[in-house]
mmCIF file of the N, C-alpha and C atoms, coordinates in Angstrom:
data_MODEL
# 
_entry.id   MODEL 
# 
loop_
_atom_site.group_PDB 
_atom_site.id 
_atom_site.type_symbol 
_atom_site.label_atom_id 
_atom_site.label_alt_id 
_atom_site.label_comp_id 
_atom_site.label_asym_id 
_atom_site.label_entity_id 
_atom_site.label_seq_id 
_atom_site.pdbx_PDB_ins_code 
_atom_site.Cartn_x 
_atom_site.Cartn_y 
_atom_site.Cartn_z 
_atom_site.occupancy 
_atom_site.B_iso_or_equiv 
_atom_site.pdbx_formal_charge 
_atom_site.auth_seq_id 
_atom_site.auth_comp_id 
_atom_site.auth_asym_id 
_atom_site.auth_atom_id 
_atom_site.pdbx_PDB_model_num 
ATOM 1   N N  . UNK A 1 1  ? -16.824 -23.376 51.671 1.00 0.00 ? 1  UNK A N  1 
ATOM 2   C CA . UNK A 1 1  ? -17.016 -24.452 50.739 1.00 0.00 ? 1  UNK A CA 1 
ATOM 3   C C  . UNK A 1 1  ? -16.783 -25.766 51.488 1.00 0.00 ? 1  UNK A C  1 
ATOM 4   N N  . UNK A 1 2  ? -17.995 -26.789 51.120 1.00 0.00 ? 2  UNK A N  1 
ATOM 5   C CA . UNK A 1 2  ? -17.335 -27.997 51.687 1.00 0.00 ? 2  UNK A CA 1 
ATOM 6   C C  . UNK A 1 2  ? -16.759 -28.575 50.970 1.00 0.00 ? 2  UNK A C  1 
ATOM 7   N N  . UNK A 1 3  ? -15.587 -29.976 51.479 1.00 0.00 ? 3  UNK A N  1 
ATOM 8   C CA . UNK A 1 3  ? -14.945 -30.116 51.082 1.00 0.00 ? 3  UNK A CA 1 
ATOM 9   C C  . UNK A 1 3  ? -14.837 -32.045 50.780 1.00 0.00 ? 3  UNK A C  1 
ATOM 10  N N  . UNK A 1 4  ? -14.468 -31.918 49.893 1.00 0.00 ? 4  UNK A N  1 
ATOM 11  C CA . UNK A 1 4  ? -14.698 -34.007 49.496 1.00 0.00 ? 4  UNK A CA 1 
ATOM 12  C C  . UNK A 1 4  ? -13.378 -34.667 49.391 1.00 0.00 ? 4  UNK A C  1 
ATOM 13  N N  . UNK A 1 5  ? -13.313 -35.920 49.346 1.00 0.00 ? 5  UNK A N  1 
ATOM 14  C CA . UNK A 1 5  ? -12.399 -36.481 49.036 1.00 0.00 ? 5  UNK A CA 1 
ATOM 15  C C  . UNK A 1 5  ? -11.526 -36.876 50.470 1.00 0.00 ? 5  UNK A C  1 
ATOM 16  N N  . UNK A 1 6  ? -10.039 -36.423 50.576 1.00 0.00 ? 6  UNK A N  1 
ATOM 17  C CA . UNK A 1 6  ? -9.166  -36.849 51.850 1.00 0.00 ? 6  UNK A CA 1 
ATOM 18  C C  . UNK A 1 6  ? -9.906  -35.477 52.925 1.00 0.00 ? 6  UNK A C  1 
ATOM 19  N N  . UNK A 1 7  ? -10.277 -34.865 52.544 1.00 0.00 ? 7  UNK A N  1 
ATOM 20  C CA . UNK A 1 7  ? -10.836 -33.829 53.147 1.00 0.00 ? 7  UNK A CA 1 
ATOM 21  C C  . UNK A 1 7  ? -12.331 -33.762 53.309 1.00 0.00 ? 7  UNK A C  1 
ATOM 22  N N  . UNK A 1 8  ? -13.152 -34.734 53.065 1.00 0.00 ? 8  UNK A N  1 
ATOM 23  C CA . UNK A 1 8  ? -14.569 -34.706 53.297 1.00 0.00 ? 8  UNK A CA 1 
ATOM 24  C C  . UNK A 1 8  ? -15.107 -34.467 55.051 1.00 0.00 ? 8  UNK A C  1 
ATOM 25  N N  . UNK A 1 9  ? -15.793 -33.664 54.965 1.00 0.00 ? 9  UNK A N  1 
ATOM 26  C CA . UNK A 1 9  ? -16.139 -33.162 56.035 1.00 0.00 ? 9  UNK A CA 1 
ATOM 27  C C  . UNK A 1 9  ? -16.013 -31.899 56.802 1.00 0.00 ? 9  UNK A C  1 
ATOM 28  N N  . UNK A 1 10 ? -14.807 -31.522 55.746 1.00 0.00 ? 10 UNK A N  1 
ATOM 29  C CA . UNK A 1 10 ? -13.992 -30.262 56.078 1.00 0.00 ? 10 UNK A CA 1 
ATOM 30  C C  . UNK A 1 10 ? -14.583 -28.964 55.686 1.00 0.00 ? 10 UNK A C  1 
ATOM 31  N N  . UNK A 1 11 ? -14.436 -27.908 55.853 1.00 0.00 ? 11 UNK A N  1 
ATOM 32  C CA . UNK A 1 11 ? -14.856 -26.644 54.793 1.00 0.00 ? 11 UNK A CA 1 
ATOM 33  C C  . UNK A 1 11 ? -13.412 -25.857 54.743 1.00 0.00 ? 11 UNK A C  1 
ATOM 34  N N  . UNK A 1 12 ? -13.274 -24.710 54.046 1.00 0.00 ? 12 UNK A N  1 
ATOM 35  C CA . UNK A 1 12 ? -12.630 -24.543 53.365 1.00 0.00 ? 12 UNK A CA 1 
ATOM 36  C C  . UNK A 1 12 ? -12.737 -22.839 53.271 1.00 0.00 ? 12 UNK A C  1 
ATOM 37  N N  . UNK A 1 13 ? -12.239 -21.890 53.704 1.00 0.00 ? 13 UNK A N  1 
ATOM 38  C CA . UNK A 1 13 ? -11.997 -20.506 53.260 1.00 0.00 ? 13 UNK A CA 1 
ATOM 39  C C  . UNK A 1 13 ? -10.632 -20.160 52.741 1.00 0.00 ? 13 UNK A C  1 
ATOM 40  N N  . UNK A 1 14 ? -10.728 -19.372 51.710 1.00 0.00 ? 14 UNK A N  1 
ATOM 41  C CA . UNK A 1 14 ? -9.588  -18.976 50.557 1.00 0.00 ? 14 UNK A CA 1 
ATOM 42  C C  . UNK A 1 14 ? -9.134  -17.596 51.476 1.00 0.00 ? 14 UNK A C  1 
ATOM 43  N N  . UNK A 1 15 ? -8.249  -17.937 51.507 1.00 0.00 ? 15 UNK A N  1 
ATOM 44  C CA . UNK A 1 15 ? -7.069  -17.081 51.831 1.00 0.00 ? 15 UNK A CA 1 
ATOM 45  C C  . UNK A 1 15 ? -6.607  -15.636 50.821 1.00 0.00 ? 15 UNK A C  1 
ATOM 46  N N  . UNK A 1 16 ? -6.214  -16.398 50.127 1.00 0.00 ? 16 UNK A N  1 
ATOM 47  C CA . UNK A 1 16 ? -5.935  -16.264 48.437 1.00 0.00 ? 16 UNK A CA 1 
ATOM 48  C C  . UNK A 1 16 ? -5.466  -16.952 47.358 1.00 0.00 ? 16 UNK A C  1 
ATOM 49  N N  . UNK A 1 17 ? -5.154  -16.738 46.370 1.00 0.00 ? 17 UNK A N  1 
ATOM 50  C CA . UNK A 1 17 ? -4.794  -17.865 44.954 1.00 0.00 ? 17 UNK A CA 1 
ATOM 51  C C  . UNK A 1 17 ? -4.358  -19.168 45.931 1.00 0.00 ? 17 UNK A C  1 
ATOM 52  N N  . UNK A 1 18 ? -3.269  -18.838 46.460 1.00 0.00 ? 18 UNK A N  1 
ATOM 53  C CA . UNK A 1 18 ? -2.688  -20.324 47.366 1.00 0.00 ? 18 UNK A CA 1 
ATOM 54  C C  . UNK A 1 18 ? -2.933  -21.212 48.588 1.00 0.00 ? 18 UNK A C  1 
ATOM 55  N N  . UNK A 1 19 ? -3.474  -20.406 49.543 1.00 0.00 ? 19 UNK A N  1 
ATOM 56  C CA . UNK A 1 19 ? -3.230  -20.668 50.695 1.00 0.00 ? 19 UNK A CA 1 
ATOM 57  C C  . UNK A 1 19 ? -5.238  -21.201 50.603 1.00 0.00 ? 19 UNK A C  1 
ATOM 58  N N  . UNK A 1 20 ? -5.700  -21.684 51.674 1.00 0.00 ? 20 UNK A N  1 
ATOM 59  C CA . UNK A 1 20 ? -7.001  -22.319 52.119 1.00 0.00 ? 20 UNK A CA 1 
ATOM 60  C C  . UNK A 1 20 ? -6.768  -21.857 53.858 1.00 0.00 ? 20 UNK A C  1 
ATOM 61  N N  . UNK A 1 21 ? -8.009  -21.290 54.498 1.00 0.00 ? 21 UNK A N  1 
ATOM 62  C CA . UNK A 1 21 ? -8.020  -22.451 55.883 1.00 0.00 ? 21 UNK A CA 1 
ATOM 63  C C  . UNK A 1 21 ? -9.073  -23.361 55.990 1.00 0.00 ? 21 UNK A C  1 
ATOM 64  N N  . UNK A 1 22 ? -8.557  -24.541 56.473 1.00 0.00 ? 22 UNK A N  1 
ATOM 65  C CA . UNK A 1 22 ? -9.476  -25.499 56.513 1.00 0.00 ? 22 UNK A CA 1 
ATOM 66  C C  . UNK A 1 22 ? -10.031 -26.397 57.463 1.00 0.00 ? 22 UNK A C  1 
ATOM 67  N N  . UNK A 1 23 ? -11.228 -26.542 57.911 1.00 0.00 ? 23 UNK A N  1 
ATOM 68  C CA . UNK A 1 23 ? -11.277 -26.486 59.586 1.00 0.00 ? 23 UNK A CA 1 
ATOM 69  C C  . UNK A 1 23 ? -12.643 -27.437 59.295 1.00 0.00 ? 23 UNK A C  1 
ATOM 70  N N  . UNK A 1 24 ? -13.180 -28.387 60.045 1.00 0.00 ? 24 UNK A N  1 
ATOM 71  C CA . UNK A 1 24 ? -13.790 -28.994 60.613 1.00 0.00 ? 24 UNK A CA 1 
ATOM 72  C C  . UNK A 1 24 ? -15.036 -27.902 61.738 1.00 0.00 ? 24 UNK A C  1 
ATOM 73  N N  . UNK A 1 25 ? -16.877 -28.495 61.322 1.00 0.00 ? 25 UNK A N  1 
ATOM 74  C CA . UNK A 1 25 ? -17.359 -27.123 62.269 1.00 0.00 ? 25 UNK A CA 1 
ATOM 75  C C  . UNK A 1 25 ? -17.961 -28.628 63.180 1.00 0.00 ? 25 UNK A C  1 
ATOM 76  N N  . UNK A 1 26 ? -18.230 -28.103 64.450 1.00 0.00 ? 26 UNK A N  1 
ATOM 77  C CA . UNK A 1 26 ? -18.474 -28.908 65.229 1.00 0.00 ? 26 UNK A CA 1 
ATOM 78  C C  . UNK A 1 26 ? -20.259 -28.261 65.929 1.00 0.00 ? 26 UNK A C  1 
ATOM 79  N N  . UNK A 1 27 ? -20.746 -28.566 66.968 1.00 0.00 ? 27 UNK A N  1 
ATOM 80  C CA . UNK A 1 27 ? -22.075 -27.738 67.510 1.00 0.00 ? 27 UNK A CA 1 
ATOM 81  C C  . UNK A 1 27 ? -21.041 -26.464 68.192 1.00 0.00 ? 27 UNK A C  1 
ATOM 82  N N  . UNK A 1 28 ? -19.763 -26.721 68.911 1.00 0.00 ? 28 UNK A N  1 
ATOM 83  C CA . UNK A 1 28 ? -19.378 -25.462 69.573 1.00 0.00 ? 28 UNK A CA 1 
ATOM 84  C C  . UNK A 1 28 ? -18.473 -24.900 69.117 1.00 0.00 ? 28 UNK A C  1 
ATOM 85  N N  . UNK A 1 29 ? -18.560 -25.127 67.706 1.00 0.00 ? 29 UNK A N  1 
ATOM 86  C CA . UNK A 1 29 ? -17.032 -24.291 66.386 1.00 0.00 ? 29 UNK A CA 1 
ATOM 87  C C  . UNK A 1 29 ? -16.579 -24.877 65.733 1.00 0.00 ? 29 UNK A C  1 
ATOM 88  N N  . UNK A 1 30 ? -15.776 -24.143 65.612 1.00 0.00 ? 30 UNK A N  1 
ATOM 89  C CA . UNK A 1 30 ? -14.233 -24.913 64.139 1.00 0.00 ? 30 UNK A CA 1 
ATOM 90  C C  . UNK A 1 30 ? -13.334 -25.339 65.380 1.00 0.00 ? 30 UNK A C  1 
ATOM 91  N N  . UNK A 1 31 ? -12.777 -26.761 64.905 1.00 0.00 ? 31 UNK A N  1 
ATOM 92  C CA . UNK A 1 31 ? -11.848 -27.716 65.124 1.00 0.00 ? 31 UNK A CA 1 
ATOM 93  C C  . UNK A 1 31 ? -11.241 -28.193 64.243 1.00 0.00 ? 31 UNK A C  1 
ATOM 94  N N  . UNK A 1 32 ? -9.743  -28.196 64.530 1.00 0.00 ? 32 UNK A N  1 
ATOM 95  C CA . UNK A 1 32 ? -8.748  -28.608 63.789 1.00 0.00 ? 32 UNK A CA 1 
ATOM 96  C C  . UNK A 1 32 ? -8.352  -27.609 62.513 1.00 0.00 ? 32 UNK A C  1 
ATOM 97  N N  . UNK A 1 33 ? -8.481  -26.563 63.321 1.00 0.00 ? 33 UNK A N  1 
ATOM 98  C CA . UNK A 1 33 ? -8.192  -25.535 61.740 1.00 0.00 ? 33 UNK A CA 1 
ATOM 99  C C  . UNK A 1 33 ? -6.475  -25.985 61.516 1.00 0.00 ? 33 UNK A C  1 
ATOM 100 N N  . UNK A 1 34 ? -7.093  -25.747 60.176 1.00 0.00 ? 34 UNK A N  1 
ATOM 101 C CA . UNK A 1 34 ? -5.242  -25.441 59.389 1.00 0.00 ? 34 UNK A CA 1 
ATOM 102 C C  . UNK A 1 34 ? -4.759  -24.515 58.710 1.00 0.00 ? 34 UNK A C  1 
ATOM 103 N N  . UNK A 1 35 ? -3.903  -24.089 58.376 1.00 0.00 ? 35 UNK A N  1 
ATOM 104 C CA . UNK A 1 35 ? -3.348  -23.211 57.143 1.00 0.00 ? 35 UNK A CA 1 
ATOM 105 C C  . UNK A 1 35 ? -2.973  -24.063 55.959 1.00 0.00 ? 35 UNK A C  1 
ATOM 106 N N  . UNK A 1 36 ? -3.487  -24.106 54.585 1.00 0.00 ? 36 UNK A N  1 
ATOM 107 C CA . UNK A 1 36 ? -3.400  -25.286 54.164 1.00 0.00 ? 36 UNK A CA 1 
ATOM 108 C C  . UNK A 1 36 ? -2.365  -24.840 52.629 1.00 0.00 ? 36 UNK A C  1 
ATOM 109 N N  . UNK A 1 37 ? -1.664  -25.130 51.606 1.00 0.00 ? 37 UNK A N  1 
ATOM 110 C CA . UNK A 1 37 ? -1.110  -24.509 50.769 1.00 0.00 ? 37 UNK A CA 1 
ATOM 111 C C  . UNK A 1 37 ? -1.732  -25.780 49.626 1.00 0.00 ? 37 UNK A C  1 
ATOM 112 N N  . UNK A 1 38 ? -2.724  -24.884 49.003 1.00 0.00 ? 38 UNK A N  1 
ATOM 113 C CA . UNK A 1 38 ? -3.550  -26.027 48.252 1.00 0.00 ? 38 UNK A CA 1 
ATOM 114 C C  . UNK A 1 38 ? -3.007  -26.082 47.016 1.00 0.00 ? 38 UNK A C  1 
ATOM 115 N N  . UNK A 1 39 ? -2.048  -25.939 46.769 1.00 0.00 ? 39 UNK A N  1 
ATOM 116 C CA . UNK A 1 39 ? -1.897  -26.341 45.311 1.00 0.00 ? 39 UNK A CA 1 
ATOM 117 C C  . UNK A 1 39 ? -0.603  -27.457 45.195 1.00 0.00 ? 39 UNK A C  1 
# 
């Protein structure tokens, strides 16, 4: 999922109910992944 707002630009895979990772894709990958606790 992409992602808007303080996070525009970002995408977004669910972990589960809580958690996100959320990472930036570039031409040679994901940059700046995080473990994110979205709620």
């Amino acid at each position: 999922m992409q992602l808007n707002g303080d996070r525009a630009g970002q995408y977004s895979i669910r972990i589960n109910q809580q958690w996100r990772i959320c990472f930036e894709w570039i031409s040679s990958g994901p940059e700046n992944v995080e473990i994110v606790d979205y709620h």
